[in-house]
C-alpha positions as CSV (number, residue, x, y, z in Angstrom):
1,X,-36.3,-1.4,22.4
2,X,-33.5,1.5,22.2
3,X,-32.1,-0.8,19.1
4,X,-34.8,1.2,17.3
5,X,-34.5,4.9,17.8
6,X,-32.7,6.0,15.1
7,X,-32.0,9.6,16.9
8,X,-28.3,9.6,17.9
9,X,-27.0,6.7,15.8
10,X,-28.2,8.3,12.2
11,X,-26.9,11.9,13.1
12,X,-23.5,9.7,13.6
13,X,-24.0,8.3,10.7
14,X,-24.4,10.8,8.4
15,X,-21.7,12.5,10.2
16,X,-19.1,10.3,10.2
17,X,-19.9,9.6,5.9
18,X,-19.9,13.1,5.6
19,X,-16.6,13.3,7.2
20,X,-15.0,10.4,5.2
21,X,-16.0,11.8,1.8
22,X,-14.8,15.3,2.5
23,X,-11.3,13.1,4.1
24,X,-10.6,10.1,1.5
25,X,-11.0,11.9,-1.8
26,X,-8.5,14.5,-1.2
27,X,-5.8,11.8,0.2
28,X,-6.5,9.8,-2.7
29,X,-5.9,12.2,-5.6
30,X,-3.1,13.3,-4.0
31,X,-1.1,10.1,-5.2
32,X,0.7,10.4,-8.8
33,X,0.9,7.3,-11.2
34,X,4.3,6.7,-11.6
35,X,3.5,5.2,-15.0
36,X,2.6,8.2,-17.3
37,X,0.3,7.0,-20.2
38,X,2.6,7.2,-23.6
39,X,0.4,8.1,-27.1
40,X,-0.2,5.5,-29.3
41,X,1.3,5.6,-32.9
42,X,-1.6,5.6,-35.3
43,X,0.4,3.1,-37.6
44,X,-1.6,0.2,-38.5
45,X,0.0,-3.5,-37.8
46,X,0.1,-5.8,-41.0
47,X,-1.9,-8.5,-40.8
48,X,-2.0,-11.0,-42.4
49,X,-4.0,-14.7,-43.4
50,X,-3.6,-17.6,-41.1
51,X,-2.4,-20.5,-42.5
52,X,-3.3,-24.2,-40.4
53,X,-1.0,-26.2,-40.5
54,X,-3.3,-29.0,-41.2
């Protein structure tokens, strides 16, 4: 059963991963957010009780 031998089709494989990690990562950090993060104020909100209307 040549299904089985793992000889050519694992060296692929590992080839073709190795080649897609060294490839995608690079492509993908090169893209900026175009939404910068802004800082939160450390101001507290006022909270207060709730009141049911019942």
């Amino acid at each position: 059963m040549p299904q089985l031998n793992p000889n050519p089709w694992f060296a692929i494989l590992v080839y073709s991963w190795l080649l897609l990690l060294a490839i995608i990562p690079t492509k993908v950090l090169n893209h900026t957010s175009p939404n910068k993060p802004t800082p939160v104020s450390a101001e507290k909100h006022k909270t207060g009780p709730w009141h049911w209307p019942w």
